[in-house]
N, C-alpha and C positions, 0 to 999 in steps of 0.2 A: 491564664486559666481559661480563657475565653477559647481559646485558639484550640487548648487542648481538650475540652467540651467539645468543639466542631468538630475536631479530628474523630474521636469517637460516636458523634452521631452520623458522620457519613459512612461510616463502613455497619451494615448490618448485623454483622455476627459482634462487633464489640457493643452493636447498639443494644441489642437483644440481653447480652451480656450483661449490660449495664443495668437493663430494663428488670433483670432478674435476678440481681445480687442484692437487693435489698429484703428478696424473699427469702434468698438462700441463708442468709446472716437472720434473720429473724425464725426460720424454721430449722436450723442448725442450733443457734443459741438458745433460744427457748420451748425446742420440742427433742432435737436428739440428742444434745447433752443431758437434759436432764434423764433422758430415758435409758441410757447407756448408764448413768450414776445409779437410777432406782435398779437396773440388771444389776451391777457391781454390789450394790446392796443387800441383791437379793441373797447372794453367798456368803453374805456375813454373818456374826452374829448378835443377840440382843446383853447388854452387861446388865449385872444385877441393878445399875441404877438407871437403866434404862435408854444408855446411849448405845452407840454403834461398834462393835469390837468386829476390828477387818480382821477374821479366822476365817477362811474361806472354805465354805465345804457346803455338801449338797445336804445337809440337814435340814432344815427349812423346806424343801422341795420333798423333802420324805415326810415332814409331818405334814406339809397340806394334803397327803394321798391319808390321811388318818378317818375315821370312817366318819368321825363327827365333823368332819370337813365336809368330806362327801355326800352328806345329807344336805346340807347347806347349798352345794353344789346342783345336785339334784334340783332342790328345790325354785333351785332360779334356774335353771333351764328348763323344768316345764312348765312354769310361771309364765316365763318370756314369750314360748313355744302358744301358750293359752292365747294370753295378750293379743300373739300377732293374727292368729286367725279370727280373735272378735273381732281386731281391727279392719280386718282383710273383710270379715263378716257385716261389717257394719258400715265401712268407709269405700266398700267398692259400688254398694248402690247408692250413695252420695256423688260421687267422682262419675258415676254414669248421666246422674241426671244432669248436673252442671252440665256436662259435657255436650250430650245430646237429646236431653229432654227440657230445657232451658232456654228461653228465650235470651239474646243477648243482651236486651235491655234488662232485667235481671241478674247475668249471670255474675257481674261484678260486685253487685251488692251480695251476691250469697257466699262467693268467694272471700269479701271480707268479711263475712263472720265467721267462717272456719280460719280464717290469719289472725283475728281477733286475742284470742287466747294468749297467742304470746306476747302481747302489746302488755303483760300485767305476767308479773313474776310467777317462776312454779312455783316457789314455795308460799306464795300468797296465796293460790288455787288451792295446794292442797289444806293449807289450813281453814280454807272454804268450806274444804268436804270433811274436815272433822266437824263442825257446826253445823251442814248438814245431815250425817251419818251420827251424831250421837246421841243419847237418850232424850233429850230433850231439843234435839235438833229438827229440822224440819219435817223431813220425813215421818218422823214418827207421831209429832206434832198433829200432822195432818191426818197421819189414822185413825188416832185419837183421836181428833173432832168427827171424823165421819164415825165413828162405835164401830170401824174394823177390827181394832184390838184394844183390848182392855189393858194393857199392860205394853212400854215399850220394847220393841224388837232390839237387838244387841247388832247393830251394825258396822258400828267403829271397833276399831282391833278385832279384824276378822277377816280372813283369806280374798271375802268378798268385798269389801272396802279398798285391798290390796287391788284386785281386779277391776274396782270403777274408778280409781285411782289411774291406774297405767295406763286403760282402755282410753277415757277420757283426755290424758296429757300428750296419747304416742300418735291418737287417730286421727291429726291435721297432718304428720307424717307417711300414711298408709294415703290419704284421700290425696294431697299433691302431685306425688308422680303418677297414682291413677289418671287423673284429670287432663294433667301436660301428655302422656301419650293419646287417652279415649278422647283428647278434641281432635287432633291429626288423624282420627281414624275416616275412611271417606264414606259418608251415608250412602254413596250408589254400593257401594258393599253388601250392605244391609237392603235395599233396596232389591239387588242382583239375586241374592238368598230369598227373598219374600217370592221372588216372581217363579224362582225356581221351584216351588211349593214346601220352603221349609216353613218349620212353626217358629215362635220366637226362640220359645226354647233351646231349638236346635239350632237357630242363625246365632244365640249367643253362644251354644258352647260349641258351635266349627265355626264363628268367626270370630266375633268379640273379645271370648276369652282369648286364644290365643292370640292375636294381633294387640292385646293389653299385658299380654306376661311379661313385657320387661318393662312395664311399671309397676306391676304386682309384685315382679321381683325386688326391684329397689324399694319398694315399699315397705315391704315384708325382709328386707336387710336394717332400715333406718330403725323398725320398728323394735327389731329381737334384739340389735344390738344398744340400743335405749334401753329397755327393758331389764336385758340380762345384767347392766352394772349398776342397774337404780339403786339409791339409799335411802333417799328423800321422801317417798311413798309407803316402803314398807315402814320402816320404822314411825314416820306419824299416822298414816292409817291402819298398818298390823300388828305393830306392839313387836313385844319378843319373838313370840312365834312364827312371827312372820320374815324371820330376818335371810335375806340373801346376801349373796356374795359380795355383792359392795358395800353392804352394811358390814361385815366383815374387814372387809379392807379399810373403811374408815374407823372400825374400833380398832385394829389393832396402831394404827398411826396416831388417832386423838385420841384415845383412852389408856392402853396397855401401853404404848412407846414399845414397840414389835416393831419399827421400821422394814426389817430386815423379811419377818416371817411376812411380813402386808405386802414389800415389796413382791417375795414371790409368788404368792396368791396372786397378784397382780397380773406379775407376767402371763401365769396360766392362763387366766382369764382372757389374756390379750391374743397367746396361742390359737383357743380354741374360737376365740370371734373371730381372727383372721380364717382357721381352716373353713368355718362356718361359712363366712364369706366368699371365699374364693369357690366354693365348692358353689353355693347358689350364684354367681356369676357367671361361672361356668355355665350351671344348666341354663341359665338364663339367655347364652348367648347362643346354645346348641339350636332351643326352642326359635330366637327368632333367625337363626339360619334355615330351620327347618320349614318354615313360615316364607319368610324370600326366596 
């Protein structure tokens, strides 16, 4: 046994081999089989007692185009769309200053409290922000004491809850790959533009911005595609009304027993974040060719 271990760690391509078959057998087993079963799924149909009947046909992929789909749909893709520009809005002048307005004796202490967050479950957080956001939760608490409002605001289950919600859980996503390209960015850059008589203004948007678009880009991919299959958010801080497409897909598998219709909402969903993707990776790379 010994011998034939040796044998394969001196030839590199069986080493490599070796070195990757533990991933292949764990991302075959437990990511494309099962995904290949929810596809095969998705063309079945649902039996009156709510198990799997293999009738194969595109029914299923005809009622998710149904119109009360498509609002749902709708609904979480400009939700997500929102999301990623507060993120982008609010997590790129964070990620600037780390980066270049930050001492480095600092910079790690401010960098763990943006990693912080996830050291303590989502689902903890967000039930945070229902005890903050409800009638008797802090916020409104606090108006109340100061006689801004006579009466509590309605915070919880409400679009905007939904928004401080996702903002909140996605924009350590948006601020990360900000940060890891805007430290490699080189100050005599900015330096070279000052001298030249631009304003800041203008040194950031002909130099910073774009020498930061392919982290703005991944950024704004980690964030929409978070976003757009949340469940967790909407439904404890939007209620009904709030409900998007992964809410969707988790009632029909935990509530309804729909396997089959949830399977293929699914797959759509997986369509359209891949084209979404590919297509911002694309400009992404156009931009920083155009940049080199």
């Amino acid at each position: 046994m010994e011998s034939l271990l040796q044998f394969f760690l001196k030839r590199p391509r069986w080493r490599a081999t070796a070195l990757l078959s533990g991933s292949l057998v764990w991302l075959v087993g437990f990511f494309l089989l099962p995904l290949c079963y929810l596809l095969a799924m998705s063309f079945a149909l649902r039996s009156p007692y709510g198990t799997v009947e293999w009738r194969l046909g595109l029914s299923n992929y005809a009622r998710a185009f149904q119109p009360l789909y498509l609002e749902v749909y709708w609904r979480s893709l400009w939700i997500a769309l929102l999301t990623t520009v507060l993120c982008a809005l609010f997590g790129y002048p964070v990620a600037y200053a780390l980066a270049l307005r930050v001492s480095a004796r600092w910079k790690s202490a401010l960098l763990m409290l943006v990693v912080i967050p996830f050291w303590t479950s989502f689902l903890v957080r967000t039930y945070a922000w229902m005890v903050i956001l409800r009638a008797e939760g802090v916020i409104n608490n606090l108006l109340m004491g100061l006689h801004l409002i006579h009466q509590p605001l309605r915070l919880l289950y409400t679009p905007l809850a939904v928004f401080i919600g996702l903002v909140y859980g996605e924009l350590p996503f948006m601020i990360l790959p900000l940060y890891a390209v805007l430290q490699k960015l080189d100050p005599q850059l900015l330096e070279a533009a000052a001298d030249l008589g631009a304003s800041r203004w203008r040194t950031f948007r002909r130099v910073t911005l774009p020498l930061s678009a392919p982290g703005l880009g991944a950024g704004a991919v980690l964030v929409f595609i978070a976003s757009v299959g949340a469940f967790i958010t909407p439904d404890l801080l939007g209620g009904a009304r709030s409900m998007m497409v992964g809410n969707l897909i988790q009632n029909q598998f935990a509530m309804v027993r729909d396997q089959p219709f949830g399977s293929a909402v699914a797959f759509l969903l997986t369509v359209v974040v891949l084209v979404l993707l590919g297509l911002t990776l694309r400009n992404t790379e156009s931009a920083t060719r155009e940049i080199l």
